[in-house]
C-alpha beads as a LAMMPS data file, in Angstrom:
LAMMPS data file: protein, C-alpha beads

249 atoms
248 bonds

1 atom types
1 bond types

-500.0 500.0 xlo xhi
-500.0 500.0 ylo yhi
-500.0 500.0 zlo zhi

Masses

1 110.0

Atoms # bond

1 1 1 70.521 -46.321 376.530
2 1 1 67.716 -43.955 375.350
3 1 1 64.494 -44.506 377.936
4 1 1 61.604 -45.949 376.163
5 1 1 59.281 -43.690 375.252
6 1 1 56.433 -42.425 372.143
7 1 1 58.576 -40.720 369.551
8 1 1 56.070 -40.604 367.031
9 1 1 55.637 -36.409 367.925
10 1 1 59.330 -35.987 366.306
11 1 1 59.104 -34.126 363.030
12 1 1 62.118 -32.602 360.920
13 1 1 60.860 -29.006 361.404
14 1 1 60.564 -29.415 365.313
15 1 1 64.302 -30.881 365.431
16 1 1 65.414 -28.413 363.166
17 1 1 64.007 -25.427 365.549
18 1 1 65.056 -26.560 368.829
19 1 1 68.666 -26.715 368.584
20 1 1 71.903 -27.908 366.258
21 1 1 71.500 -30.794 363.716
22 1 1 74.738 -33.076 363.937
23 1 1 76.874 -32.004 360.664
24 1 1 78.341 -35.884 360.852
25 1 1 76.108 -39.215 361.855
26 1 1 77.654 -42.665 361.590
27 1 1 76.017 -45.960 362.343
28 1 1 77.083 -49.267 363.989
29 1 1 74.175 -51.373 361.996
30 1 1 74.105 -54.083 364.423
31 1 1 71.313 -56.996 364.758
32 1 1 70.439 -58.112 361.069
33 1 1 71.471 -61.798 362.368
34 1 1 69.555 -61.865 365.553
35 1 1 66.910 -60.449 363.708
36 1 1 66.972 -63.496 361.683
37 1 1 68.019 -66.077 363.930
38 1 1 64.361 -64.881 366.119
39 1 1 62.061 -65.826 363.113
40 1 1 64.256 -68.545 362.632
41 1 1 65.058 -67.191 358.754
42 1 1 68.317 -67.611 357.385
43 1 1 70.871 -64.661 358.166
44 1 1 70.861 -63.673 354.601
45 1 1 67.671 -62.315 355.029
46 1 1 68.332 -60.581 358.153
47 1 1 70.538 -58.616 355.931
48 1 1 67.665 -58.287 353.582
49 1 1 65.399 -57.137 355.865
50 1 1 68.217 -54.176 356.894
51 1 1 67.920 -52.789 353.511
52 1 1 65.038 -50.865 354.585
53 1 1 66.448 -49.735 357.566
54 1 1 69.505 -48.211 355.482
55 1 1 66.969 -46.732 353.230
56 1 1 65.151 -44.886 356.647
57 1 1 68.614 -43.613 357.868
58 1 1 69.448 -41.823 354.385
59 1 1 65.790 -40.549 354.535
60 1 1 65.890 -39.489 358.141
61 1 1 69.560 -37.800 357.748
62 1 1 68.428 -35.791 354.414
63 1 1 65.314 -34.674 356.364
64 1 1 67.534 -32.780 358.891
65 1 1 69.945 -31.748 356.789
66 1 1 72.830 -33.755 357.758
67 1 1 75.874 -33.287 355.783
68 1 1 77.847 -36.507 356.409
69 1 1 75.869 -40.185 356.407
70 1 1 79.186 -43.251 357.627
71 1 1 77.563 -46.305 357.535
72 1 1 79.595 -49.868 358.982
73 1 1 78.578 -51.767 356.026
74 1 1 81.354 -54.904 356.124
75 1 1 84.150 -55.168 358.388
76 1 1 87.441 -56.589 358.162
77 1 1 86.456 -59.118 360.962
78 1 1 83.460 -60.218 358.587
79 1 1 85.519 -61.921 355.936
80 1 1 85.993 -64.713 358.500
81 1 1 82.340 -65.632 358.429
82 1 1 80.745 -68.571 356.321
83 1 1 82.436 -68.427 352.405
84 1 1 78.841 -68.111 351.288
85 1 1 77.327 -65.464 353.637
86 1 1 80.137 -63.725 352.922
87 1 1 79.494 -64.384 349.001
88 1 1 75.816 -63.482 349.698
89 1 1 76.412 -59.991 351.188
90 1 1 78.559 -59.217 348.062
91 1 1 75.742 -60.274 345.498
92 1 1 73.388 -58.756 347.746
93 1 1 75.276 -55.116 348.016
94 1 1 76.408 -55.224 344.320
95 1 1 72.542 -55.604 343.788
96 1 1 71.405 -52.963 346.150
97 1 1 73.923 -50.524 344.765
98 1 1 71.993 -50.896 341.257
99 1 1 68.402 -50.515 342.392
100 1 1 69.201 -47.899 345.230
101 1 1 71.575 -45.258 342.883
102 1 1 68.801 -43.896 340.722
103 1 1 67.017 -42.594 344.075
104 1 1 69.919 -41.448 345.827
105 1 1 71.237 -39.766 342.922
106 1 1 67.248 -37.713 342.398
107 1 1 68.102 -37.093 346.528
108 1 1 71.053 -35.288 345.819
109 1 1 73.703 -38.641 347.845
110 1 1 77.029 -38.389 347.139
111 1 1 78.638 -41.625 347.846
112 1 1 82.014 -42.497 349.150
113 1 1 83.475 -45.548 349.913
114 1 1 86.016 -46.399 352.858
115 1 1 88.368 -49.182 354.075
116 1 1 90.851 -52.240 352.664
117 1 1 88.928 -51.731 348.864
118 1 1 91.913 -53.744 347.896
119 1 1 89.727 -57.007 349.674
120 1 1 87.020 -56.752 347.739
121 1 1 86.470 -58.571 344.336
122 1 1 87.012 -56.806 340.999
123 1 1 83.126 -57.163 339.744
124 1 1 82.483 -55.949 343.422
125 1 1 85.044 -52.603 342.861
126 1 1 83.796 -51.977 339.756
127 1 1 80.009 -51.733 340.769
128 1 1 81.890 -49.448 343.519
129 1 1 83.060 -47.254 341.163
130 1 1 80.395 -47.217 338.793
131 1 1 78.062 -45.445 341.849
132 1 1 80.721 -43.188 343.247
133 1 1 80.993 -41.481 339.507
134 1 1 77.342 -41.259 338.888
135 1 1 76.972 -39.790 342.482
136 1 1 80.209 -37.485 342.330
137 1 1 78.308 -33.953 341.089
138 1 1 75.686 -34.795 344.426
139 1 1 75.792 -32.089 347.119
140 1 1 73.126 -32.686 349.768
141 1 1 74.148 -35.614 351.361
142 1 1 77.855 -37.607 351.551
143 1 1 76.553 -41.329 352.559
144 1 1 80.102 -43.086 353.032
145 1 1 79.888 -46.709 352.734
146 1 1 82.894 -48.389 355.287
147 1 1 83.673 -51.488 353.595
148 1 1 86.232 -54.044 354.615
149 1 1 86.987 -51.627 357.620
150 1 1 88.718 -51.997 360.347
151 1 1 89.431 -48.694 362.678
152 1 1 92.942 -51.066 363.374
153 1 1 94.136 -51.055 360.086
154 1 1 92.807 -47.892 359.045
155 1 1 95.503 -46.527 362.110
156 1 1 98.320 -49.258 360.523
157 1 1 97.675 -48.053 357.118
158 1 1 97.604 -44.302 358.247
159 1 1 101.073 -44.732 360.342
160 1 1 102.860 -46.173 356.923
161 1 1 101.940 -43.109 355.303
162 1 1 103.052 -41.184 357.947
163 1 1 106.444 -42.615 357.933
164 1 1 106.513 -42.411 354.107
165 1 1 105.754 -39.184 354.252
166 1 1 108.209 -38.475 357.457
167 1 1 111.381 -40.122 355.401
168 1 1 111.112 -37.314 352.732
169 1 1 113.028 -34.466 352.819
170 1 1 111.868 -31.235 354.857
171 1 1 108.659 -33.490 356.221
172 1 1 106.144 -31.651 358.212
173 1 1 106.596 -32.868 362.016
174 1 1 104.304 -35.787 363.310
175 1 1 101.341 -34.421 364.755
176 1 1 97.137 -35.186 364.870
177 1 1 96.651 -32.904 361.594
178 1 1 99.033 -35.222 359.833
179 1 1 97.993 -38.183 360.886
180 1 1 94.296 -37.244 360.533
181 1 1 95.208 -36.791 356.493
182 1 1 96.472 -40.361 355.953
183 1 1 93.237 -41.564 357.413
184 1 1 90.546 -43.213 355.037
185 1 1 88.316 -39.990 356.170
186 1 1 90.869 -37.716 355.408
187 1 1 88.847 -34.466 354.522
188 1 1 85.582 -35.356 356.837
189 1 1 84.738 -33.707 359.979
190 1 1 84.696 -36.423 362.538
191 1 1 81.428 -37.428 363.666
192 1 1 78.871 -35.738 366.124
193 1 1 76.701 -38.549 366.826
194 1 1 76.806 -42.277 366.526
195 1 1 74.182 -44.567 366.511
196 1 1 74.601 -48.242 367.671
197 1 1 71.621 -50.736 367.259
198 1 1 71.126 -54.113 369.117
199 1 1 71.910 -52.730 372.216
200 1 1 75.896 -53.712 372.422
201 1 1 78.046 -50.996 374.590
202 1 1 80.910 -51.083 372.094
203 1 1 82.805 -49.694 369.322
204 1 1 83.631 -52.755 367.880
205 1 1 86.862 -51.099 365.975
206 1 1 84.718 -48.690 364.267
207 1 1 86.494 -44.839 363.445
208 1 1 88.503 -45.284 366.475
209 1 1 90.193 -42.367 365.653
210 1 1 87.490 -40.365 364.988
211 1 1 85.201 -40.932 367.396
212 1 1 87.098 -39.395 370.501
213 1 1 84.772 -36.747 371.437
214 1 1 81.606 -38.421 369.257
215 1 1 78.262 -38.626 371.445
216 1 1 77.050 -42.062 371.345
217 1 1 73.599 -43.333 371.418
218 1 1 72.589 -47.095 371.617
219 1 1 69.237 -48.623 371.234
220 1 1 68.109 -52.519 371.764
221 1 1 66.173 -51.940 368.229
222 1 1 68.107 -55.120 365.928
223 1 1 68.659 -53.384 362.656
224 1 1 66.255 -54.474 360.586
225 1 1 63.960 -52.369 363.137
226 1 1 65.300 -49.067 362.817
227 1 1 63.095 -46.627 361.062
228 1 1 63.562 -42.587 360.217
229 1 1 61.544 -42.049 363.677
230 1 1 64.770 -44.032 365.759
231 1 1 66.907 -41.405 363.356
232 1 1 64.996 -38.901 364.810
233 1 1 65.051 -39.861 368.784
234 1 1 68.683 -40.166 368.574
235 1 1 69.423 -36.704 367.083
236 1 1 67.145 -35.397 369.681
237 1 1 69.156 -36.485 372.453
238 1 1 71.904 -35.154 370.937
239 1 1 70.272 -32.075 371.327
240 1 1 69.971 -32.590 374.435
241 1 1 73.883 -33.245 375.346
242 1 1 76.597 -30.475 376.345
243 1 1 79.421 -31.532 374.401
244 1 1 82.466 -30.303 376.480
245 1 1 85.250 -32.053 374.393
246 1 1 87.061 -32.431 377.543
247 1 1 87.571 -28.886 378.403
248 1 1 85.926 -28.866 381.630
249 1 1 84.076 -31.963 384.038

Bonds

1 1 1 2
2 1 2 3
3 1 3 4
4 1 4 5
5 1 5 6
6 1 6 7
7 1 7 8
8 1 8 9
9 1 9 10
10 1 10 11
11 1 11 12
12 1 12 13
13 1 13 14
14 1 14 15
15 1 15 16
16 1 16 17
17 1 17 18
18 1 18 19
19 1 19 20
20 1 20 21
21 1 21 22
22 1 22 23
23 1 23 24
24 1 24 25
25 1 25 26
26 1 26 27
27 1 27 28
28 1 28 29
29 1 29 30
30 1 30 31
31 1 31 32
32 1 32 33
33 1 33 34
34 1 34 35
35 1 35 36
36 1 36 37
37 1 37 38
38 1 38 39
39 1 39 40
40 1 40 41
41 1 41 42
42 1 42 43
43 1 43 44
44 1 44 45
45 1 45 46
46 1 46 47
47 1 47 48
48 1 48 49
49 1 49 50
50 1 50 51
51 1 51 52
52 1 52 53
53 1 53 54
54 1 54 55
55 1 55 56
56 1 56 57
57 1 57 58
58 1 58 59
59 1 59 60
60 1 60 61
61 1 61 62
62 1 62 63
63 1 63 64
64 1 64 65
65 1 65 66
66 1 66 67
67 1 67 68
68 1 68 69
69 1 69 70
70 1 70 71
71 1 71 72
72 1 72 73
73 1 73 74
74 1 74 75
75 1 75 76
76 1 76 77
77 1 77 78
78 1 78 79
79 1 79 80
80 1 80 81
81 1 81 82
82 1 82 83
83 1 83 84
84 1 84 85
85 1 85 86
86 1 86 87
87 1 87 88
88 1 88 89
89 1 89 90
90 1 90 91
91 1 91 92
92 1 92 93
93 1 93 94
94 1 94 95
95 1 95 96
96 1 96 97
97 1 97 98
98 1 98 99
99 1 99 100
100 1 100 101
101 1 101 102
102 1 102 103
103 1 103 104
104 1 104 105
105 1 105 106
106 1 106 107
107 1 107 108
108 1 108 109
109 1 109 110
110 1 110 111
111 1 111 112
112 1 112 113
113 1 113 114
114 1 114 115
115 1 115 116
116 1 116 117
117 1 117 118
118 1 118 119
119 1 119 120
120 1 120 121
121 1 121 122
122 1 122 123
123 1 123 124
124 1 124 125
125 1 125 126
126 1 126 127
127 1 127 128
128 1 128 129
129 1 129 130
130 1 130 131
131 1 131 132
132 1 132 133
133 1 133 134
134 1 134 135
135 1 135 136
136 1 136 137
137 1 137 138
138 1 138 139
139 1 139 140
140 1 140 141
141 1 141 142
142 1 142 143
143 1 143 144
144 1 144 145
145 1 145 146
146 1 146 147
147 1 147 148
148 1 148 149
149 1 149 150
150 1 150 151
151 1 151 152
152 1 152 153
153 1 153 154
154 1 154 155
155 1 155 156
156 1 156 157
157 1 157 158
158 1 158 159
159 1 159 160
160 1 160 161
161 1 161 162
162 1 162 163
163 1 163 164
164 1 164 165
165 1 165 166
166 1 166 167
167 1 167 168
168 1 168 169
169 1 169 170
170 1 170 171
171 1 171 172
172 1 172 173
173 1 173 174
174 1 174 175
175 1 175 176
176 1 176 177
177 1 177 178
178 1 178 179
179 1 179 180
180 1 180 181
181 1 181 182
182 1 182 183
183 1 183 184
184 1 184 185
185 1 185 186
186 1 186 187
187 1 187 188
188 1 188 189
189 1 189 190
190 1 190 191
191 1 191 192
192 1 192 193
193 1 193 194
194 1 194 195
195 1 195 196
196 1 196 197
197 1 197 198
198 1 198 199
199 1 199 200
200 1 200 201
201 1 201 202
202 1 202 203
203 1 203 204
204 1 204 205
205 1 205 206
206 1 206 207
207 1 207 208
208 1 208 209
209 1 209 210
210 1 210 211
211 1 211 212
212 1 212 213
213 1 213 214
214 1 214 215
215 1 215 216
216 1 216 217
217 1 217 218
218 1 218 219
219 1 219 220
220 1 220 221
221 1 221 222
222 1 222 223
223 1 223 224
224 1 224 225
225 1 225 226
226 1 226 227
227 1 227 228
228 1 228 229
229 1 229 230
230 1 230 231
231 1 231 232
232 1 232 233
233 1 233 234
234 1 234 235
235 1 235 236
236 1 236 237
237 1 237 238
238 1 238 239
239 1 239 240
240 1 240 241
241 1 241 242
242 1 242 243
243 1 243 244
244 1 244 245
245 1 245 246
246 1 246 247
247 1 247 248
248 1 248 249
């Protein structure tokens, strides 16, 4: 866990300078119930409250220059919460989408979206859809949205296209490159750095393929709390890692 200290100093143009900005940065956005469940609020507003957090990250990532943006947004795990927090999140991104595309499509976000879409509801898809194609021409920033993900059944769903693919005749032999293009990221560079809040030391079946050789960085911040600054302090360390890929001890 990053030590506690002032990382107010942190500007893009000092980050920039003093060594490599992470081309991928995905996010564990952990805390929006505590966060609630501390002012004694309803967790709906927890996830409220996050929206601003969401809106730092994007800010923080296109300051640097980062290519790729994966947010956990809803996991597989999630649909077994409350029927109407769940049916709250879904209003509440459907909403989001609408208010938030006009800026991230002036910020040059393309969005993509990753996971079980098939879970989702129609009026849910469509708004999906709707903000991928506006978004599509974007090239600053890829902000991928994992929705009704699971790194588990992103690895089922991968190996039954594998052995689709395997039955045919004159199949390319098993190996990582072609199991790496049945994944929901197929195309993406894996990412450099992720960043869990709430202070849990887990994955919590997030890109469990893809994070093999990821640097992690985990802060006690709840969600809600994060702000471009956090972005910042985590790319920083970053900086400060050798990443050896496990080439050498």
């Amino acid at each position: 866990m990053p030590p506690a200290r002032s990382v107010r100093s942190l500007t893009p143009e000092r980050l920039t300078s003093r060594g490599p900005i992470p081309r991928h940065v995905a996010i564990i956005m952990d805390g929006n119930g505590r966060w609630a469940a501390r002012r004694g609020v309803p967790r709906l507003w927890g996830h409220r409250a996050g929206r601003k957090a969401v809106r730092e990250a994007i800010r923080g990532a296109l300051d640097l220059g980062v290519e790729i943006l994966t947010l956990y947004t809803f996991s597989t795990e999630n649909w077994a919460r409350p029927r109407r927090e769940v049916q709250g999140l879904m209003r509440f991104l459907v909403r989001t989408l609408r208010e938030e595309v006009e800026e991230l499509d002036q910020n040059g976000v393309r969005l993509q979206i990753i996971g079980r879409l098939q879970d989702l509801a129609p009026e849910v898809r469509e708004v999906l859809d709707e903000a991928v194609e506006r978004l599509a021409g974007n090239r600053r920033l890829r902000l991928v949205l994992a929705l009704s993900y699971s790194g588990r059944a992103e690895l089922v769903d991968a190996v039954r296209g594998v052995v689709a693919e395997a039955r045919r005749p004159g199949a390319a032999a098993v190996d990582e490159k072609l199991i790496e293009r049945h994944l929901y990221t197929a195309g993406l560079p894996d990412p450099d750095l992720l960043i869990r809040t709430s202070g849990e030391m887990r994955l919590s079946n997030f890109l469990l393929w893809q994070v093999a050789y990821t640097e992690l960085w985990v802060t006690a911040l709840l969600w809600p709390d994060f702000r471009r600054r956090h972005f910042f302090q985590a790319v920083e360390d970053f900086q400060g890692r050798e990443r050896r890929f496990g080439r050498h001890g």
